[in-house]
GUFITI-599450 format. One record per residue (C-alpha): residue number from 1; x, y, z; residue in three letters. Coordinates in pm, whole numbers, plus 50000, padded with zeros to 5 digits. Example, Ala and Ser with C-alpha at 12.3 -4.5 7.8 and 13.67 -1.06 7.14 Angstrom:
+-----+-------+-------+-------+-----+
|   n |    xx |    yy |    zz | res |
+-----+-------+-------+-------+-----+
|   1 | 51230 | 49550 | 50780 | ALA |
|   2 | 51367 | 49894 | 50714 | SER |
+-----+-------+-------+-------+-----+
***
This chain:
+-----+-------+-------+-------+-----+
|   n |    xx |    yy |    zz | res |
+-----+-------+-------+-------+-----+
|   1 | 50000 | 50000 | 50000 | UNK |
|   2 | 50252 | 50241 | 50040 | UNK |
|   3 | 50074 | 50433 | 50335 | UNK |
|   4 | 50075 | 50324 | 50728 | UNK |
|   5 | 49709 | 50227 | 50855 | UNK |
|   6 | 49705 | 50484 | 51103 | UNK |
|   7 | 49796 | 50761 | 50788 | UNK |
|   8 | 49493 | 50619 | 50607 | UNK |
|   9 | 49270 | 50623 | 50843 | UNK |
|  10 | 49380 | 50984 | 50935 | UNK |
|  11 | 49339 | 51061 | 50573 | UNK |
|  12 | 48990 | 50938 | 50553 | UNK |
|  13 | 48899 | 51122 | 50830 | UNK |
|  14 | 49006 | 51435 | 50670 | UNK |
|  15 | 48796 | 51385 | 50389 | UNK |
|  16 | 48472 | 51294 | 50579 | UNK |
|  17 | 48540 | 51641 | 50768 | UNK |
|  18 | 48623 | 51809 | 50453 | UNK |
|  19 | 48351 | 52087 | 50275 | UNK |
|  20 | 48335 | 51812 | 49944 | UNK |
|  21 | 48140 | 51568 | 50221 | UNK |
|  22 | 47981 | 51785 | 50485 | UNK |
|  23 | 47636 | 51806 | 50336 | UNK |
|  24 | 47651 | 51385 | 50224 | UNK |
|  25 | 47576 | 51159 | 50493 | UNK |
|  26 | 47543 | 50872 | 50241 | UNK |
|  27 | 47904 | 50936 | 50119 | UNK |
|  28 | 48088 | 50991 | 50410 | UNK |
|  29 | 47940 | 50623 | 50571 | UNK |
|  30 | 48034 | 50481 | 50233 | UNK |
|  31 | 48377 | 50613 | 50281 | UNK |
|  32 | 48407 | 50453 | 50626 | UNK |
|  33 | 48324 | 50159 | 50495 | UNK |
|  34 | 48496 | 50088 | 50204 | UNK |
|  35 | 48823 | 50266 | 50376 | UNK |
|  36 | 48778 | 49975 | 50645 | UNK |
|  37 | 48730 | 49722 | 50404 | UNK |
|  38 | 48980 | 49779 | 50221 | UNK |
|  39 | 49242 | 49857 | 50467 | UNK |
|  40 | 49153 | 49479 | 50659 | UNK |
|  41 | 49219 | 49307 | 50295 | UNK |
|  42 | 48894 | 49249 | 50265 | UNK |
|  43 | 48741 | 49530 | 49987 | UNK |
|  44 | 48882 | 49274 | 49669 | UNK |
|  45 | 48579 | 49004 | 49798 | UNK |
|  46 | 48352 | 49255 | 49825 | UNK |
|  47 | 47994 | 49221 | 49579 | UNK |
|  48 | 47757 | 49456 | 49522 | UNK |
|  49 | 47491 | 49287 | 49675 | UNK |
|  50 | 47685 | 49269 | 49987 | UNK |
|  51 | 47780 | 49621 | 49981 | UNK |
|  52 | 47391 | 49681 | 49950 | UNK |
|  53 | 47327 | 49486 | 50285 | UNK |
|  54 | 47625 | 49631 | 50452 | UNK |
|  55 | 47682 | 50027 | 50359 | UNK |
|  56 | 47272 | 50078 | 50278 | UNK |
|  57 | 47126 | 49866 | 50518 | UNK |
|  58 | 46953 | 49634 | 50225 | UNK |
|  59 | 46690 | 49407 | 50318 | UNK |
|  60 | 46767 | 49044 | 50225 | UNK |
|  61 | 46576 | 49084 | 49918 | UNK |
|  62 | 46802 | 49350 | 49769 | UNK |
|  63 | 46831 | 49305 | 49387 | UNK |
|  64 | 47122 | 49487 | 49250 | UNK |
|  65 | 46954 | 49462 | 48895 | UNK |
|  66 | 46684 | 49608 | 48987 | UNK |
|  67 | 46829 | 49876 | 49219 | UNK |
|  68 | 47114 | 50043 | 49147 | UNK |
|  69 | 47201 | 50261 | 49423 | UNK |
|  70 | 47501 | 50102 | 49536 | UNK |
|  71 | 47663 | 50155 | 49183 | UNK |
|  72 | 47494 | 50550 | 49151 | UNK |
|  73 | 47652 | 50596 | 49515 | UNK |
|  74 | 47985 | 50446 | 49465 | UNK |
|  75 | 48008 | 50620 | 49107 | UNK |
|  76 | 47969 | 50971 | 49305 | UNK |
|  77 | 48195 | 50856 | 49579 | UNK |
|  78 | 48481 | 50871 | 49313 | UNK |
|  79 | 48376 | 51190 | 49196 | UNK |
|  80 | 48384 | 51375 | 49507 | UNK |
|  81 | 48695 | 51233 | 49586 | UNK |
|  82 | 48821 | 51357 | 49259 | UNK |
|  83 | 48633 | 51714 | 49361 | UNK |
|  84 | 48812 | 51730 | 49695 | UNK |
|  85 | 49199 | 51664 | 49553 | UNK |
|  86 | 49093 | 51918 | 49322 | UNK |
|  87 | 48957 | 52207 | 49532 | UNK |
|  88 | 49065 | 52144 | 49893 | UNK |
|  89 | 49371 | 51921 | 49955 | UNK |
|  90 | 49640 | 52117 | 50112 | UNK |
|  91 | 49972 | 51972 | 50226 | UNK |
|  92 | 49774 | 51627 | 50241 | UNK |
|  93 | 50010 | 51351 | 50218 | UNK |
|  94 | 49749 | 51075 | 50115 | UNK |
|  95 | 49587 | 51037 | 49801 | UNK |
|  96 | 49300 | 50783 | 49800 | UNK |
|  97 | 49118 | 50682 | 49520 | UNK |
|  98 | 48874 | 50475 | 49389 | UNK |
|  99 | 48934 | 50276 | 49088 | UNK |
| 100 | 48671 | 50175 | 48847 | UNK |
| 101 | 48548 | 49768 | 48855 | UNK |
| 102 | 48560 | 49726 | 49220 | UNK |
| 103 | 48534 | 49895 | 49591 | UNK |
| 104 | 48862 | 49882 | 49675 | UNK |
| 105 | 49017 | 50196 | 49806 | UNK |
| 106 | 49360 | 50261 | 49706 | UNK |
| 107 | 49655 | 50453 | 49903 | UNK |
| 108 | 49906 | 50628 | 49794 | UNK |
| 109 | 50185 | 50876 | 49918 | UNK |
| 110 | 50039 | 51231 | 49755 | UNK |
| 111 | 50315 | 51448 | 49532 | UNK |
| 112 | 50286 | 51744 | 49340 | UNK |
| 113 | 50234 | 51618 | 48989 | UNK |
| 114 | 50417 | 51737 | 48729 | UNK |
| 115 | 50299 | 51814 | 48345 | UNK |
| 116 | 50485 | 51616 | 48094 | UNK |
| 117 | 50563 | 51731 | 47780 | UNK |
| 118 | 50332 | 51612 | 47500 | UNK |
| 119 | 50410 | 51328 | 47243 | UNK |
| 120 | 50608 | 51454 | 46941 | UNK |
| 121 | 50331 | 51389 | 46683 | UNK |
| 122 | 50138 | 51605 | 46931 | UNK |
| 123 | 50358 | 51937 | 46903 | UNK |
| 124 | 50401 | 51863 | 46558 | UNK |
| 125 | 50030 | 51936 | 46534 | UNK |
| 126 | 50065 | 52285 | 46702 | UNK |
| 127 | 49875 | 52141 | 47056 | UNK |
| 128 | 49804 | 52535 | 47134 | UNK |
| 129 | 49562 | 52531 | 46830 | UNK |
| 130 | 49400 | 52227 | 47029 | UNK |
| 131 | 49462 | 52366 | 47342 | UNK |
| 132 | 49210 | 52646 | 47175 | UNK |
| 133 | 48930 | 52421 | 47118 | UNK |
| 134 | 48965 | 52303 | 47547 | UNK |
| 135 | 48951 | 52630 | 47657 | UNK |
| 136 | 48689 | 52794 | 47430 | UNK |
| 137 | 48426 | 52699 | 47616 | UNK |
| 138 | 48502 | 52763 | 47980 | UNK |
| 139 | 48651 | 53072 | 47807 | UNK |
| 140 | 48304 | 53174 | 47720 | UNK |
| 141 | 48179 | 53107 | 48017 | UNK |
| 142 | 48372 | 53233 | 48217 | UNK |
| 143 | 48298 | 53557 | 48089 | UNK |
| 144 | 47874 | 53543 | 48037 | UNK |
| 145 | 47943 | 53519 | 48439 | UNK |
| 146 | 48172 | 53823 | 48461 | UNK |
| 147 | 48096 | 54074 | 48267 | UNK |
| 148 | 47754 | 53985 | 48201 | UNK |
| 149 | 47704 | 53918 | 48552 | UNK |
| 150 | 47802 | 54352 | 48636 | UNK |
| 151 | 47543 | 54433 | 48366 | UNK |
| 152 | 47279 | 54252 | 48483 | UNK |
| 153 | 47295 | 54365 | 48848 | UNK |
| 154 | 47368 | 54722 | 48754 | UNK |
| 155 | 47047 | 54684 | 48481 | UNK |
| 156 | 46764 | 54529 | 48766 | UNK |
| 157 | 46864 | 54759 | 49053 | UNK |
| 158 | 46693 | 54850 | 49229 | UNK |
| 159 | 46426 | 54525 | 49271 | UNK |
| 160 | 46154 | 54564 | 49497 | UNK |
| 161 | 46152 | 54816 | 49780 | UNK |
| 162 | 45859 | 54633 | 49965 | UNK |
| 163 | 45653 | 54325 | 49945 | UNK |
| 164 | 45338 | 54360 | 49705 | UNK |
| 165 | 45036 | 54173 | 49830 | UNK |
| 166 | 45083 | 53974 | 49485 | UNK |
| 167 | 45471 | 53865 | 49566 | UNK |
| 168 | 45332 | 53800 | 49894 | UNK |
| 169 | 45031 | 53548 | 49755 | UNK |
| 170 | 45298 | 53365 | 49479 | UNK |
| 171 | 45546 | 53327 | 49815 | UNK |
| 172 | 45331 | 53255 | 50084 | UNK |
| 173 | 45377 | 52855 | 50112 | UNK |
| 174 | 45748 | 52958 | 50164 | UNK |
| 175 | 45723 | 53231 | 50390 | UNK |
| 176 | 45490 | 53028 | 50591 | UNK |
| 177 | 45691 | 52756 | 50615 | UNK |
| 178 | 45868 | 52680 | 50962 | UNK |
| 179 | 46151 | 52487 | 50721 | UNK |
| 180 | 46491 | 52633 | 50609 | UNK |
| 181 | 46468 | 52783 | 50250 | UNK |
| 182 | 46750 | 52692 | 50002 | UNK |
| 183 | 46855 | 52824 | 49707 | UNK |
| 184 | 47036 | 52653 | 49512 | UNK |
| 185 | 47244 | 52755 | 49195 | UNK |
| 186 | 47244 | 52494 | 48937 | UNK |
| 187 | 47656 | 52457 | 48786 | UNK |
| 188 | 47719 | 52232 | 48507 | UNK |
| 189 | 47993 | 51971 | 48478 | UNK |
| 190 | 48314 | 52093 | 48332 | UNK |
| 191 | 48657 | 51873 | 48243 | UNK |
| 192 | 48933 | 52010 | 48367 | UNK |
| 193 | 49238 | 51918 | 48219 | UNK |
| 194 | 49588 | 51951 | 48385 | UNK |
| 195 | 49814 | 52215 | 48311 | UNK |
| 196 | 49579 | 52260 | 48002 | UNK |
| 197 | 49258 | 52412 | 48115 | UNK |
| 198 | 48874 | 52333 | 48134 | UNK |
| 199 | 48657 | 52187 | 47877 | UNK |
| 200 | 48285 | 52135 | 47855 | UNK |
| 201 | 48066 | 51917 | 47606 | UNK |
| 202 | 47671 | 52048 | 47650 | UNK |
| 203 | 47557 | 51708 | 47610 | UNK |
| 204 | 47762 | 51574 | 47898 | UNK |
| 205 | 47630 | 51656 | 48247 | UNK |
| 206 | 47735 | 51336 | 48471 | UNK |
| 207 | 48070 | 51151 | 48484 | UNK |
| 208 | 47934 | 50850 | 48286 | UNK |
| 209 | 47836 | 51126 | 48014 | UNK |
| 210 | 48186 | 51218 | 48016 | UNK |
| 211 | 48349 | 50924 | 47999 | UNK |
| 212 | 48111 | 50825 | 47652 | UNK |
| 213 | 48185 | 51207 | 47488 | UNK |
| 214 | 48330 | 51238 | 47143 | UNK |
| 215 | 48428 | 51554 | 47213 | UNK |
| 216 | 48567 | 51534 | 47533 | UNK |
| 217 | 48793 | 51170 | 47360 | UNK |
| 218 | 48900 | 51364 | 47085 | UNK |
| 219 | 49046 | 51671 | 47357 | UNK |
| 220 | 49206 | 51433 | 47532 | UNK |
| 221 | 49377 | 51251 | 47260 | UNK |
| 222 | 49532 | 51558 | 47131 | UNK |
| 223 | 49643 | 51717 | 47487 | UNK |
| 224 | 49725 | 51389 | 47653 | UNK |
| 225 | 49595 | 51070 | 47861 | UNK |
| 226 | 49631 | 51236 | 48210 | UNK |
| 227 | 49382 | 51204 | 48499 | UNK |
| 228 | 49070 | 51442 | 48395 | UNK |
| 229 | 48920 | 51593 | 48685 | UNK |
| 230 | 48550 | 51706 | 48710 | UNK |
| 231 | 48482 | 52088 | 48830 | UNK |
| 232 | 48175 | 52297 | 48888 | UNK |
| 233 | 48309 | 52628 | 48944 | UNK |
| 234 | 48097 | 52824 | 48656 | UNK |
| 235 | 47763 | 52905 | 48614 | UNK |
| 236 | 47603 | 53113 | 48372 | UNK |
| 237 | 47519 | 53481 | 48403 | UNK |
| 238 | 47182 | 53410 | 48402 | UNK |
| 239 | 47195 | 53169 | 48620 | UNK |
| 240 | 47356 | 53368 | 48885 | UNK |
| 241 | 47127 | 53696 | 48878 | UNK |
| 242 | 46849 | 53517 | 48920 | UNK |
| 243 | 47028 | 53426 | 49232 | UNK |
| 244 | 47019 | 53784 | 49313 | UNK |
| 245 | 46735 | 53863 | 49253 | UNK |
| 246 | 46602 | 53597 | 49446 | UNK |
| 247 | 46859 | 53611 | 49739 | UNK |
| 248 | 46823 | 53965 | 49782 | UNK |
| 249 | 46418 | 53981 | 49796 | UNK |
| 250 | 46373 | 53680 | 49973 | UNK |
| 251 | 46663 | 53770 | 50260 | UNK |
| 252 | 46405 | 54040 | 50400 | UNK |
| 253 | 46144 | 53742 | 50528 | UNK |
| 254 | 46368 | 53453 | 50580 | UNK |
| 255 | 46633 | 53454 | 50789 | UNK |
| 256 | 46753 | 53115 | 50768 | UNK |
| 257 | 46798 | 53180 | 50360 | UNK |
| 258 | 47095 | 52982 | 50258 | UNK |
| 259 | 47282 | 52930 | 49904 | UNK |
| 260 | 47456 | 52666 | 49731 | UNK |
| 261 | 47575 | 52494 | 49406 | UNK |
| 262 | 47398 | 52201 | 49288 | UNK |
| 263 | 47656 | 51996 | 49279 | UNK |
| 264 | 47662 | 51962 | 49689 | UNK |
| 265 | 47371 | 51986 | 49803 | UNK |
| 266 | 47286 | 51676 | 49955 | UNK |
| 267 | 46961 | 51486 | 49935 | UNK |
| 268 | 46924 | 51579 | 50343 | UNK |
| 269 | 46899 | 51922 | 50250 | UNK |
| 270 | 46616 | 51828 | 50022 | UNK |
| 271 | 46423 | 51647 | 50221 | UNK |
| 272 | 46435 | 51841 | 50488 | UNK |
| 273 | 46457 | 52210 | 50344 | UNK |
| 274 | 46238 | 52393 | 50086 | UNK |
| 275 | 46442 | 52437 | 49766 | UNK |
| 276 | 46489 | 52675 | 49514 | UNK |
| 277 | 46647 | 52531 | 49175 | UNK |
| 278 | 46754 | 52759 | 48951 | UNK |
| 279 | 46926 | 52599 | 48635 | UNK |
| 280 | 46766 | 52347 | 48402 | UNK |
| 281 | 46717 | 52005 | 48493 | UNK |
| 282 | 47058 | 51883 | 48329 | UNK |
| 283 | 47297 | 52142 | 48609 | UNK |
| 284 | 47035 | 52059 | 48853 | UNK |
| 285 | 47094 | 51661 | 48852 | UNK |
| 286 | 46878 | 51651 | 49201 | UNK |
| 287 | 46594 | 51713 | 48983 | UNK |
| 288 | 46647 | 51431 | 48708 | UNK |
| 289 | 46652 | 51207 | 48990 | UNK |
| 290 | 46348 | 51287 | 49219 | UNK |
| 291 | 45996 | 51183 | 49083 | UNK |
| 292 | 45861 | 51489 | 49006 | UNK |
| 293 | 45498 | 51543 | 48900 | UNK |
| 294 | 45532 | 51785 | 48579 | UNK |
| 295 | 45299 | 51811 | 48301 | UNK |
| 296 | 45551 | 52032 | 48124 | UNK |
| 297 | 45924 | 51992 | 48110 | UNK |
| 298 | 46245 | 52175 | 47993 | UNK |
| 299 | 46391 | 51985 | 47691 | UNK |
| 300 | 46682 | 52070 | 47443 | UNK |
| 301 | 46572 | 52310 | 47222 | UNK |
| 302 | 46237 | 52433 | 47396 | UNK |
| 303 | 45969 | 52370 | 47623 | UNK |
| 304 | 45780 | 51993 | 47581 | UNK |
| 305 | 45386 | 52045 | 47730 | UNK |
| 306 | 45293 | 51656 | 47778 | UNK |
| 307 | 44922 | 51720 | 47854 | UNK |
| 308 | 44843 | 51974 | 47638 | UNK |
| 309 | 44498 | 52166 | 47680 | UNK |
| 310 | 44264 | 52311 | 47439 | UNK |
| 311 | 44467 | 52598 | 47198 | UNK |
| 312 | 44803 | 52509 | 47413 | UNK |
| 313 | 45087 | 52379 | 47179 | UNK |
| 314 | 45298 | 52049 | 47261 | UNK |
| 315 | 45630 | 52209 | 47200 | UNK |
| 316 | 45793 | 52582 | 47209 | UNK |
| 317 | 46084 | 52572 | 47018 | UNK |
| 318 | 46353 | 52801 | 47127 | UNK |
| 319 | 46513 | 53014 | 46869 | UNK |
| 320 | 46874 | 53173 | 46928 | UNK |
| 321 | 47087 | 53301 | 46624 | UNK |
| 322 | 47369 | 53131 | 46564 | UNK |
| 323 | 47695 | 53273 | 46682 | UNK |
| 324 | 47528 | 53555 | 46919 | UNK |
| 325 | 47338 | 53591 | 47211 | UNK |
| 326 | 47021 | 53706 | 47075 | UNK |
| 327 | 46715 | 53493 | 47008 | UNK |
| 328 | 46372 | 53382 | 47147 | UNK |
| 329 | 46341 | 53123 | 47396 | UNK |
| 330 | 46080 | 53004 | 47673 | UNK |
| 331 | 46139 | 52979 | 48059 | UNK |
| 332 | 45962 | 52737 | 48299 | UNK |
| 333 | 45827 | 52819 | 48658 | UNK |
| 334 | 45744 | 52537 | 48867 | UNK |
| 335 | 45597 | 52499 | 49220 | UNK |
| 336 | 45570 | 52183 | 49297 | UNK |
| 337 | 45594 | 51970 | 49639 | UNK |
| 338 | 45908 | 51836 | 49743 | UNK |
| 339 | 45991 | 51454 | 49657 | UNK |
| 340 | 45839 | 51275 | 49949 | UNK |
| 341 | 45511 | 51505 | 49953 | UNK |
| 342 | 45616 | 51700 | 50231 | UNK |
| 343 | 45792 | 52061 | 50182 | UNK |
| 344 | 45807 | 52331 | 49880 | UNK |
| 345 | 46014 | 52305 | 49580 | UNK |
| 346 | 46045 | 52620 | 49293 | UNK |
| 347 | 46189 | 52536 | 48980 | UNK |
| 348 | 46350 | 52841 | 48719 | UNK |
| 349 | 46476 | 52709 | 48438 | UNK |
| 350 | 46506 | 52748 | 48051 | UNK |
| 351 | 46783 | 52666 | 47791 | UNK |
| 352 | 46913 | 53005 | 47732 | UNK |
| 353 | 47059 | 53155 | 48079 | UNK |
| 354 | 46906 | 53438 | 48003 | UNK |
| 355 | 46575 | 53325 | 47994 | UNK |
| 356 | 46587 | 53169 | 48364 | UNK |
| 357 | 46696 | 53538 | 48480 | UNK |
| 358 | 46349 | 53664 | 48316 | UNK |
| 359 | 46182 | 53433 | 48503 | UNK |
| 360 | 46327 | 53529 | 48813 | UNK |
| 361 | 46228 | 53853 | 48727 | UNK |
| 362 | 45858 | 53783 | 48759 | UNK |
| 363 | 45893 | 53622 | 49054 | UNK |
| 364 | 46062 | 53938 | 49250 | UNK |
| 365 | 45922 | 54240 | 49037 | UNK |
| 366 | 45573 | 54384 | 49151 | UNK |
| 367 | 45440 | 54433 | 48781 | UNK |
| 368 | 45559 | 54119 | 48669 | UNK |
| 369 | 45405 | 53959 | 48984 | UNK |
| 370 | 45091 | 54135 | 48959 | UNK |
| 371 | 45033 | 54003 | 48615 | UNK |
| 372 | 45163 | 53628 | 48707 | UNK |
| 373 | 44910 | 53616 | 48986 | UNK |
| 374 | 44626 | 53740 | 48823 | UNK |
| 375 | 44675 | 53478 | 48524 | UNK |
| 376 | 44699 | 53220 | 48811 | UNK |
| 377 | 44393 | 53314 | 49014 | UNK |
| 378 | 44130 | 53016 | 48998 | UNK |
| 379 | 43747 | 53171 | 48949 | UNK |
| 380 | 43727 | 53144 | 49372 | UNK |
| 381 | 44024 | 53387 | 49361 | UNK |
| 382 | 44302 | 53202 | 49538 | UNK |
| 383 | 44634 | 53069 | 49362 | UNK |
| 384 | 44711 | 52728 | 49302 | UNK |
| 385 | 44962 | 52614 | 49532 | UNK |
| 386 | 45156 | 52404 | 49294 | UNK |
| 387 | 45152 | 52490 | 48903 | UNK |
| 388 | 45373 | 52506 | 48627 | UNK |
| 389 | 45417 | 52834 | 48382 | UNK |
| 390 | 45578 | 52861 | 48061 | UNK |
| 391 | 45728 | 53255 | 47960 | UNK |
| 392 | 45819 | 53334 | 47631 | UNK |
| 393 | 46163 | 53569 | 47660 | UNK |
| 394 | 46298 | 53782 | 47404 | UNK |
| 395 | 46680 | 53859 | 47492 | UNK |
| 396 | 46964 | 54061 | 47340 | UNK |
| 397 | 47314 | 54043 | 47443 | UNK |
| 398 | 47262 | 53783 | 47710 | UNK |
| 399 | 46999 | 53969 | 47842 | UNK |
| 400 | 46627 | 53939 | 47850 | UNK |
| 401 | 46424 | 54253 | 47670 | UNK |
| 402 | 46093 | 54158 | 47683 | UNK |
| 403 | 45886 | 53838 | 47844 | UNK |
| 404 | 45533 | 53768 | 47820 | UNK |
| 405 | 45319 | 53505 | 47984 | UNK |
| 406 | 45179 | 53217 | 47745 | UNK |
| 407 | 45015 | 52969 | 47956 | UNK |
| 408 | 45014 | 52799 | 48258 | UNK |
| 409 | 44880 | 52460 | 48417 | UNK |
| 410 | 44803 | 52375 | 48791 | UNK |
| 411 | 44890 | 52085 | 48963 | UNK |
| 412 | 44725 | 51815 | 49162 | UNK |
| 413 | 44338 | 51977 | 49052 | UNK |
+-----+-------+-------+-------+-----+
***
């Protein structure tokens, strides 16, 4: 092994301490348990089935064909131990790691790594031209969540000076709410690639996604066969005003607002918090998971209404020139409850960044608010507590112009 027990175990108990595991229960007993196993000899006998009964407290009549959680768990257990060597370890001397086919921890004496040069046939390709095609998209952005970000908040400020007795109707269940309200910023999966830079394919938003990309093989073909590392340390401009927006109204009536990145908040939080997702489904992989009831649904390239209603279309197609950040896309509002029936989730998402922001906006501007709530007033004159509504945004430069209401459904009536 290369590492004394005592070390290891030291090790592991940095991790489990560390901010990559604080919010994941699930995780952090996994850890335990495999670092045990695997330090006694025993992790090379382990089968998932046992694992099942053992880690996840599996009844005898655990499957593992039909119920994959030990492979979803232990497939995120290597991530986050790839996230914490990335973002936190400092002066650590251990490096454990989890290698693919089994659930046997490895130990190894940590160094500082250093880049090695690429192959000749590389260079002789000029690797900054591929180096280029890495970066281009964390590149981008990086900088729809800068400078964008400045416009945004200078463009919206001030938001609302005082609650509106229609904000206050569209936020009650919230406000009402004795539970701890969480917002949490949805941040998609980039590569990073050492001593290169970051990378990101759209279509691939999970590790397993990664691993199958084209795009992502073909980058690391040309710029070397190194570790890849997963980070989510972007978000779109969009993304993060709405944020704002939210944050900053919603911090006047609830004092035990908190905010975090999708990527660690941990299924406690949602079971036991209300949530605010901002981000589409695919940065928000909490949602993709949970069994939400949703008669409409963000897909790529528009909105997808799967009960349609008299003179309501089945699909919005978003529009966006190529090349810019113009175009006309749709945003999604949901209220819905939380997984287990108990609690309040919000849902802002759309495909375009810019269109979630708009969204936000009619969630935190009077006007916009007054118009929302009168469009969801049933003929008794109350709001539904959980619907779904579909915007239509117009935006110009990253940034939504116009937005107009198109239809909306409630849920559970």
């Amino acid at each position: 092994m290369g590492v004394e027990v005592e070390a290891a175990r030291a090790q592991i108990e940095r991790l489990a301490a560390s901010r990559t595991f604080e919010n994941s229960e699930v995780h952090r007993r996994l850890l335990h348990y495999l670092g045990e196993k695997s330090l006694a000899g025993e992790a090379d006998r382990l089968k998932e089935y046992i694992v099942g009964l053992e880690a996840f407290a599996k009844p005898p009549s655990y499957d593992p064909k039909q119920d994959s959680i030990v492979r979803l768990q232990v497939s995120r257990l290597r991530q986050k131990l790839a996230v914490y060597y990335q973002n936190e370890a400092n002066g650590d001397d251990v490096l454990i790691s989890l290698p693919k086919g089994g659930f046997k921890l490895t130990f190894e004496p940590r160094t500082t790594p250093h880049a090695e040069p690429p192959p000749p046939e590389v260079a002789a390709r000029r690797p900054f031209e591929w180096m280029a095609l890495a970066l281009a998209a964390a590149v981008l952005w990086a900088l729809a969540s800068t400078v964008l970000l400045v416009r945004a908040h200078r463009q919206y400020e001030p938001i609302a000076e005082s609650w509106s007795p229609e904000l206050e109707s569209l936020w009650q269940p919230f406000l009402e709410s004795k539970r701890a309200l969480v917002v949490c910023l949805g941040t998609p999966l980039f590569v990073r690639f050492p001593a290169y830079g970051f990378f990101r394919d759209p279509k691939a938003n999970d590790w397993p996604e990664v691993e199958r990309s084209d795009r992502i093989a073909v980058a690391r073909k040309t710029l070397g066969r190194g570790e890849l590392l997963p980070s989510y340390n972007f978000t779109g401009a969009g993304e993060a005003s709405a944020a704002f927006l939210l944050a900053r109204l919603l911090a006047t009536r609830k004092r035990d607002l908190q905010v975090t990145r999708s990527n660690i908040l941990s299924w406690q939080q949602v079971a036991d918090e209300n949530v605010i997702f901002i981000g589409p489904p695919k940065f928000n992989l909490q949602l993709q998971a949970a069994a939400l009831t949703e008669d409409i649904v963000v897909e790529p390239g528009g909105i997808r209404n799967r009960k349609p209603r008299a003179g309501e279309p089945e699909f919005l197609e978003d529009r966006i020139q190529p090349g810019t950040m113009e175009g006309e896309t749709h945003a999604l509002i949901t209220r819905t409850p939380g997984p287990s029936g108990v609690g309040e989730l919000l849902v802002i998402a759309g495909n375009a960044s810019a269109d979630t922001l708009a969204a936000a906006e009619w969630l935190t501007r009077p006007w916009h608010a007054r118009v929302l709530a009168d469009r969801l007033r049933t003929r008794a004159g109350r709001i539904p507590r959980h619907f779904q509504v579909v915007l239509k945004v117009a935006f110009k430069q990253g940034i939504p112009v116009q937005s107009s209401y198109v239809f909306h459904h409630a849920l559970g009536e």
